[in-house]
C-alpha positions as CSV (number, residue, x, y, z in Angstrom):
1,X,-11.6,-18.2,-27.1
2,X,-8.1,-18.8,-28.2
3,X,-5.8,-21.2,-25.7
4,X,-3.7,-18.0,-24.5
5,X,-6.6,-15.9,-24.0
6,X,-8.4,-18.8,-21.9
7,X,-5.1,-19.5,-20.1
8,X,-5.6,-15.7,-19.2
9,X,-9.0,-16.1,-18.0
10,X,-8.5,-19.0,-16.0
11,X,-5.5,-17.4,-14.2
12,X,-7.2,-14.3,-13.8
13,X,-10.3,-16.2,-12.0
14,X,-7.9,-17.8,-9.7
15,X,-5.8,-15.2,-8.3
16,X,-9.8,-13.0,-7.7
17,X,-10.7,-16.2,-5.6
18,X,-7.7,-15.3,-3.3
19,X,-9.0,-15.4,0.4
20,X,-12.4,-16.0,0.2
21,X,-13.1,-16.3,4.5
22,X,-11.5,-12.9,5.0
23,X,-13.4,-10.8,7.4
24,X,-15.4,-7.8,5.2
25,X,-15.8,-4.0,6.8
26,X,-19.8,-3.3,6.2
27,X,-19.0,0.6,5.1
28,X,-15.9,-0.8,2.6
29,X,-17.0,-1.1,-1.2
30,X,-16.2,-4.6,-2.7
31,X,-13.9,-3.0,-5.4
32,X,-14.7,-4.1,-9.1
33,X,-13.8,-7.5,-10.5
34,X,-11.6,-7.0,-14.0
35,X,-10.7,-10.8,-14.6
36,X,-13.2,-10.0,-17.3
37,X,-12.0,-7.2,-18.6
38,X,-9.4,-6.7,-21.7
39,X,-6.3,-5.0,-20.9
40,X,-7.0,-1.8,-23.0
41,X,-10.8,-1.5,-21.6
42,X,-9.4,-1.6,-17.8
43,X,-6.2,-0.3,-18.6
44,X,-2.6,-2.5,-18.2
45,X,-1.5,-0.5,-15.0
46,X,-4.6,-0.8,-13.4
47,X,-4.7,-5.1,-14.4
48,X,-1.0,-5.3,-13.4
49,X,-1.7,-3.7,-10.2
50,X,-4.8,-5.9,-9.4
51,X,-2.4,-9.0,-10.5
52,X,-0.1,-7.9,-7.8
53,X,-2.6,-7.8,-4.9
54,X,-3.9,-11.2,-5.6
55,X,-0.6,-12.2,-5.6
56,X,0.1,-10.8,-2.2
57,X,-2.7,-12.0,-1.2
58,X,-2.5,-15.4,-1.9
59,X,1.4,-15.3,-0.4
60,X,1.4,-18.0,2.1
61,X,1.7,-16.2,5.7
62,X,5.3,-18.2,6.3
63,X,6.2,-16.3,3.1
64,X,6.2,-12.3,4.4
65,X,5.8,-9.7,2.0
66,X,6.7,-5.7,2.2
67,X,3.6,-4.9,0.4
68,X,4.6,-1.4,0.6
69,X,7.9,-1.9,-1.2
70,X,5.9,-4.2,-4.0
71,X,3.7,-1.2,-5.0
72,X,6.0,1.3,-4.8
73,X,8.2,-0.7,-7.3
74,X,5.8,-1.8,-9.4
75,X,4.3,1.6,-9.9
76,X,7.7,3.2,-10.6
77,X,8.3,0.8,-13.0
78,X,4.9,1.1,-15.1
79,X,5.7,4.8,-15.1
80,X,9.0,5.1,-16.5
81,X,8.2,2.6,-18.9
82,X,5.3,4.6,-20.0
83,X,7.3,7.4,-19.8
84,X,10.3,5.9,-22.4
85,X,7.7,4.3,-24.7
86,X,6.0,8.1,-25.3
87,X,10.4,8.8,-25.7
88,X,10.8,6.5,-28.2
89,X,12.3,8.4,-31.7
90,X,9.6,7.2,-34.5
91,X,6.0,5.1,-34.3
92,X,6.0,5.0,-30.7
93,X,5.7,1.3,-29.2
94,X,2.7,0.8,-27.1
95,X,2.6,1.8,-23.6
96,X,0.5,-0.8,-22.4
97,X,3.2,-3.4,-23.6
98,X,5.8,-1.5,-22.0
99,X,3.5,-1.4,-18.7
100,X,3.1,-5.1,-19.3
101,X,6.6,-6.1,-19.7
102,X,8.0,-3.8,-16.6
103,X,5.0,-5.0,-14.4
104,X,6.0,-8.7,-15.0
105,X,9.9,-8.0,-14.5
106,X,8.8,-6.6,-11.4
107,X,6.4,-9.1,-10.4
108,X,9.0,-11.8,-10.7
109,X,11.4,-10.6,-8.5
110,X,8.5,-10.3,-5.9
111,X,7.1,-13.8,-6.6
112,X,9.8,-16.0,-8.2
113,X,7.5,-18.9,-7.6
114,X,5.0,-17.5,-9.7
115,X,7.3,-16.8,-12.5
116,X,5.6,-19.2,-14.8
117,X,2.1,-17.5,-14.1
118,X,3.0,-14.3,-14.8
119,X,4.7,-14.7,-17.9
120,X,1.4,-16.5,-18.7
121,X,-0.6,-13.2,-17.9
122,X,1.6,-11.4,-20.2
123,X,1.4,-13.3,-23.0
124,X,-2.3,-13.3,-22.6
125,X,-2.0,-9.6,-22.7
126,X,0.6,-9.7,-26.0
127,X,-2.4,-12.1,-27.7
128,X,-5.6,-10.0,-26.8
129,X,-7.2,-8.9,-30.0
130,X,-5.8,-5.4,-31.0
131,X,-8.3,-2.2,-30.6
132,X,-9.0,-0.1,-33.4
133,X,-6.1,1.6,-34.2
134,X,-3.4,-0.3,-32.2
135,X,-3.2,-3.5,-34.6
136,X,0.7,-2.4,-36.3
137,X,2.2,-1.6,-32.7
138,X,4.7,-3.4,-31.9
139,X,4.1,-5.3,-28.7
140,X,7.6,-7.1,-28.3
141,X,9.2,-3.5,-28.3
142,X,7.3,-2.2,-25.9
143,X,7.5,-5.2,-23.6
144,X,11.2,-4.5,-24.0
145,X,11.9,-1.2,-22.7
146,X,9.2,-2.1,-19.9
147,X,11.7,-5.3,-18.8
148,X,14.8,-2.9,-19.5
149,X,13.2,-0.3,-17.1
150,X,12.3,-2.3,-14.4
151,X,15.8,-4.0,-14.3
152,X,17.1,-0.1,-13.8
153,X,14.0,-0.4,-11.0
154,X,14.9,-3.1,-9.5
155,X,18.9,-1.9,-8.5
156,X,16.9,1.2,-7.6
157,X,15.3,-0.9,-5.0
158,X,18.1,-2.7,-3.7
159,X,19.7,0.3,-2.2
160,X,16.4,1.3,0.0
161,X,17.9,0.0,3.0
162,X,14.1,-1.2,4.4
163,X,14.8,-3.5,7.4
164,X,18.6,-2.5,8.0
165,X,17.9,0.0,10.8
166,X,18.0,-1.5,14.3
167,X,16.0,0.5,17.0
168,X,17.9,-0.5,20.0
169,X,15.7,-1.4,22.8
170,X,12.9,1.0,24.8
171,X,14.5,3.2,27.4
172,X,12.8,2.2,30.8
173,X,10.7,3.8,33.1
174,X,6.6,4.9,33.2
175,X,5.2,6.0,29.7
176,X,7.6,3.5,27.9
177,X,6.7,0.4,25.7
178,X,7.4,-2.9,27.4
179,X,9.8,-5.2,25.2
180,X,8.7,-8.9,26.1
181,X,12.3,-9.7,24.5
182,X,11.2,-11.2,21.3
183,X,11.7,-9.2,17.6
184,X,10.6,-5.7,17.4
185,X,9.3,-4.5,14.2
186,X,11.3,-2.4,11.9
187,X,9.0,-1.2,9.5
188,X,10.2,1.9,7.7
189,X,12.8,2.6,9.8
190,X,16.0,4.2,8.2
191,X,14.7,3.6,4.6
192,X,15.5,5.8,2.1
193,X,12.3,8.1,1.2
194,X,11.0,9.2,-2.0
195,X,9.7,12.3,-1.5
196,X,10.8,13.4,2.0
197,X,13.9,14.7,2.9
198,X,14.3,12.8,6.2
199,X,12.3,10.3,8.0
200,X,12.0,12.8,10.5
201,X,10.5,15.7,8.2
202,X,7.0,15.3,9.6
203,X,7.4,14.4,12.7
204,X,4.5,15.0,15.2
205,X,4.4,16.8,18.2
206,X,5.4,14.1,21.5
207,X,1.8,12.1,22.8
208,X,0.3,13.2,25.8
209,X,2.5,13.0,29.0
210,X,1.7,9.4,30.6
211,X,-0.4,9.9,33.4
212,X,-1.6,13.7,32.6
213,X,-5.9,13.8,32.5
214,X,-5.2,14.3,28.6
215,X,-3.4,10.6,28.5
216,X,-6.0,9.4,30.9
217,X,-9.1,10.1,29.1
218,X,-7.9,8.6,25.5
219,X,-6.8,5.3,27.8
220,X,-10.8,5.4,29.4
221,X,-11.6,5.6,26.0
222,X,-9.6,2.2,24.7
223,X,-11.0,0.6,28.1
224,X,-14.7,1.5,27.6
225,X,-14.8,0.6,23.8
226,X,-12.9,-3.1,25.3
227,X,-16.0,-3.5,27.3
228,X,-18.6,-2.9,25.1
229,X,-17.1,-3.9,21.5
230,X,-19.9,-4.9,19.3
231,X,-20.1,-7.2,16.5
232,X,-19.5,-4.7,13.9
233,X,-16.4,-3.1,15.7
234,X,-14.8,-6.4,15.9
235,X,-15.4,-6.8,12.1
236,X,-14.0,-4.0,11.2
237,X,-11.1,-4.4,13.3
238,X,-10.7,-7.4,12.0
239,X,-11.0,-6.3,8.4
240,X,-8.4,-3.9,8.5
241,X,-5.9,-6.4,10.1
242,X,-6.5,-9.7,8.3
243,X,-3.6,-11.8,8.3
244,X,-1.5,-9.1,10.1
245,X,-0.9,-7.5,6.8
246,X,-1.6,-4.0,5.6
247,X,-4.9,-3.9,4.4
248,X,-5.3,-0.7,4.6
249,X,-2.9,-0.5,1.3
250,X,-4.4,-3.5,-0.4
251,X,-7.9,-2.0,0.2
252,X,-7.0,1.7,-1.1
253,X,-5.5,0.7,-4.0
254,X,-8.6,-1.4,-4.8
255,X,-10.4,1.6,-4.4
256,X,-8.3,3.6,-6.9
257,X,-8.2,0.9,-9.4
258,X,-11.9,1.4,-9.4
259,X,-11.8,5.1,-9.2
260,X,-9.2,5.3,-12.5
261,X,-11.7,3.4,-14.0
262,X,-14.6,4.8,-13.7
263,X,-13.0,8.2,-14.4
264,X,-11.4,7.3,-17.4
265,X,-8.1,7.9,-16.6
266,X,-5.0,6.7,-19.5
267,X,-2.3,4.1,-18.8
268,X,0.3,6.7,-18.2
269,X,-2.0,8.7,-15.7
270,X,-3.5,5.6,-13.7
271,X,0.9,5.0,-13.7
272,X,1.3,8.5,-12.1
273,X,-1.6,7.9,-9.8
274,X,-0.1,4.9,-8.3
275,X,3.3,5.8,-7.7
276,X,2.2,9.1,-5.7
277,X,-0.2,6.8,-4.0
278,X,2.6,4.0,-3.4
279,X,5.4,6.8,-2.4
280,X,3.6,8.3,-0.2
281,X,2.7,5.6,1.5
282,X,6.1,4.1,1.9
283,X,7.5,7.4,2.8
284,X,4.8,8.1,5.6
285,X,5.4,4.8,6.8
286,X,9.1,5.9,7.5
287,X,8.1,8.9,9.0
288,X,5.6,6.8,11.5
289,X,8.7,4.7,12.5
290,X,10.6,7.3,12.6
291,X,8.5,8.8,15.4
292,X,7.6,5.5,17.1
293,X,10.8,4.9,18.0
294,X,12.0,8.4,18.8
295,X,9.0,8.4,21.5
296,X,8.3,4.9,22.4
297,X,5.2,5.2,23.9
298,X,3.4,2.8,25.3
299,X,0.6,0.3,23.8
300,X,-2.8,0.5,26.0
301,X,-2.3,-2.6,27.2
302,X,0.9,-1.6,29.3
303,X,-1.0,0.8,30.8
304,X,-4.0,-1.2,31.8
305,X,-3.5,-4.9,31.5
306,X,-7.2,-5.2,32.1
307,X,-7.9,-3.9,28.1
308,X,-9.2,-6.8,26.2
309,X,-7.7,-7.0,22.6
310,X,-9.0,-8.1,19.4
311,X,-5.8,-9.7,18.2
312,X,-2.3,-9.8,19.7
313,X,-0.7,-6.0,19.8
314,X,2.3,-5.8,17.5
315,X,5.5,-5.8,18.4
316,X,6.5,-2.0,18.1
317,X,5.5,0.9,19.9
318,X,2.3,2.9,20.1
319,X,2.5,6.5,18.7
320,X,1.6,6.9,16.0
321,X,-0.9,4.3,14.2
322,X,0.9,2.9,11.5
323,X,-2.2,1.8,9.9
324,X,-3.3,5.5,10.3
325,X,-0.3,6.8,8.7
326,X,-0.6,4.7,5.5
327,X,-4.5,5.4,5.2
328,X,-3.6,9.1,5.5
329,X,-1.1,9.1,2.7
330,X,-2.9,6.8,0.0
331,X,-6.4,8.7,0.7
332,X,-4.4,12.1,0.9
333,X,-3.2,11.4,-2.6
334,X,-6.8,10.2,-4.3
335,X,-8.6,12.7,-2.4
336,X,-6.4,15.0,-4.8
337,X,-6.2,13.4,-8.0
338,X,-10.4,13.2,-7.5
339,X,-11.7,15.9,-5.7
340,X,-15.4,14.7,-6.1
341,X,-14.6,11.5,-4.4
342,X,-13.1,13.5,-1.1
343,X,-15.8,12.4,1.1
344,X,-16.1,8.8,-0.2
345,X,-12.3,8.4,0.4
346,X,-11.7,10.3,3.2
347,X,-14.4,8.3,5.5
348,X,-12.2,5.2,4.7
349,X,-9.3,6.5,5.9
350,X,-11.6,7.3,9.0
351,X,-12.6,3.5,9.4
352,X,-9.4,2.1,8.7
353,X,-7.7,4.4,11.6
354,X,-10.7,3.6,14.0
355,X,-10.0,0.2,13.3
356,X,-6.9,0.3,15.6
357,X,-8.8,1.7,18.2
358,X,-12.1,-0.9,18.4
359,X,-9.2,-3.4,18.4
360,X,-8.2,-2.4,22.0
361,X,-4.3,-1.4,20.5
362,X,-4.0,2.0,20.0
363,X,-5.4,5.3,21.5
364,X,-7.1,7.8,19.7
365,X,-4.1,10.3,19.7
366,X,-2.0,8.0,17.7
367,X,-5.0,7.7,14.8
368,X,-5.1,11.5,14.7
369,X,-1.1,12.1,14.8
370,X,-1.0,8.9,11.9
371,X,-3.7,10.4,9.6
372,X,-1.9,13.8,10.2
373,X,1.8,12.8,9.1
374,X,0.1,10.5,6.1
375,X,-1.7,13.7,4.9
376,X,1.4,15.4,5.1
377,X,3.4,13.6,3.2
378,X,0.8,13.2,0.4
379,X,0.9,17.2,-0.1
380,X,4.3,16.6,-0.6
381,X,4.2,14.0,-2.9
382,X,1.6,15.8,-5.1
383,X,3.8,18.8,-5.5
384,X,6.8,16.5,-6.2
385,X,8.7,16.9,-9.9
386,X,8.1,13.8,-10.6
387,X,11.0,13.4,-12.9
388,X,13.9,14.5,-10.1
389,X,12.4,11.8,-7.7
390,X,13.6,7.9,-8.1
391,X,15.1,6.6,-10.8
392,X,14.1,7.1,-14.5
């Protein structure tokens, strides 16, 4: 094994050794471990994109990350530089070294510490041994337009305007969330979509009126499952909600790395997948705050102090689950692009959702509305021209 390539491996085995005491859902598949495997076997979008959640992953908690925002970015990139590479007058340069160089452009600007790491994984990935036909492409060409793309990217992203929006504070009176004064959560807020035309687009139908027997009966149902969580509720609250991040996205797009895979899909197409997957989810996630802070509904808790939580309620408003909304996007999108997979996906979308619920913070109305609006938006997104959206 050459120095480069081992340098490669080693790094590879570090960032898969992220985490190892996170909590583990029993009905979640581990996803596949490609440390092992060459660029062209697993595909460069598919290894940049499992570089970039062990990255996140390993981002120490006083460090916070928009994981949304990194896929998003990262995908966009990887597909306009596949997309300029197959544009290129003459041989063609290869896409996965345009992938490559636009993935670690973008990963840089994510994780400047890391900047020496991921320059390493690249040059691992320029020093592979060639496959059969690719040993006269030119990798330094590709890598070029990838880094010229994702600096085009990456002024793209600056003008989002994710975290700029400022709520206000809850109106007052029964049925409202109850501000304890500290920050409340922006999420998506005012953020420029993708594929929406307004962060109101989807918006779903007001919660049940506090205090009507509709309201009442989802809040039994928070209290009753407080009472009697079991073991395996608790882990799979937990699961989902690991280090407050959004597992459910790290977790989906584990499960479509593994799904592009094992369905053969090319560079450019496991590209494609990942930005639909990634838009959607960052566009459903401005939707879901969109609508949390044009209700402001209040947490379970507020309405019966007595509910028992798994972890300490976030600070933003109840309706609906943002967690819900983001599983209902990403799976909306694979259930499309893989048909025979619906039921496989689809179920974790389920769990994820439910999640919320066994962990005493949400009623069931907000997983329903969340899954609704994320399923929503990934219809759009899959009938999107992909070439008007973003930037190219």
């Amino acid at each position: 094994m050459s120095k480069r390539a081992l340098t490669f491996a080693v790094a590879a085995a570090a960032l898969a050794g992220c985490n190892p005491d996170s909590p583990t859902s029993p009905d979640v598949a581990a996803a596949p471990d490609f440390a092992a495997v060459k660029f062209w076997e697993a595909g460069a979008s598919v290894a940049w994109n499992e570089h970039a959640s062990n990255l996140a992953a390993s981002q120490p908690g006083t460090l916070p990350l928009d994981v949304g925002r990194l896929y998003l970015y990262l995908s966009l990139a990887q597909l306009r530089a596949a997309e300029a590479a197959a544009e290129t007058p003459g041989p063609h340069p290869p896409t996965t070294a345009a992938i490559g160089g636009a993935s670690a452009a973008i990963l840089n600007a994510f994780f400047p510490a890391k900047t020496t790491e991921i320059e390493g994984l690249l040059d691992a990935q320029a020093a592979a041994a060639p496959w059969p036909g690719g040993k006269h492409q030119d990798f330094a060409a590709g890598e070029a337009i990838g880094r010229e793309v994702a600096a085009r990217v990456l002024a793209y992203a600056a003008g989002d305007l994710t975290g700029l929006t400022n709520p206000g504070t809850p109106p007052i009176g029964p049925g409202f969330w109850q501000w304890n004064g500290g920050p409340i959560a922006r999420g998506g807020l005012g953020a420029r979509p993708v594929f929406l035309s307004s962060g109101s687009e989807f918006r779903p139908a007001p919660p049940p009126a506090y205090g009507s027997a509709a309201f009442l009966a989802a809040l039994a149902e928070v209290r009753q499952i407080a009472d009697t969580r079991t073991a395996e509720q608790i882990a799979i609250a937990s699961y989902w909600n690991v280090n407050q991040s959004p597992r459910s996205e790290a977790a989906m797009m584990g499960l479509a790395r593994e799904l592009i895979v094992s369905h053969r899909r090319s560079d450019a197409e496991a590209a494609r997948i990942f930005f639909l997957m990634s838009g959607a989810a960052f566009d459903a996630i401005i939707g879901c705050f969109d609508a949390k802070y044009h209700y402001w509904f209040l947490r379970p808790v507020h309405a019966d102090p007595g509910i028992a939580t798994v972890f300490p309620t976030p600070p933003h408003p109840s309706y609906p689950s943002a967690h819900s909304c983001v599983s209902g996007a990403l799976t909306g999108v694979l259930a499309e692009v893989f048909p025979s997979e619906r039921d496989r996906v689809e179920a974790l979308a389920e769990e994820a959702s439910l999640s919320r619920l066994y962990a005493g913070i949400h009623y069931r109305f907000d997983m329903v509305a969340g899954l609704e609006l994320g399923r929503s938006v990934a219809a759009k997104a899959m009938d999107a021209d992909l070439a008007a959206v973003a930037v190219r």
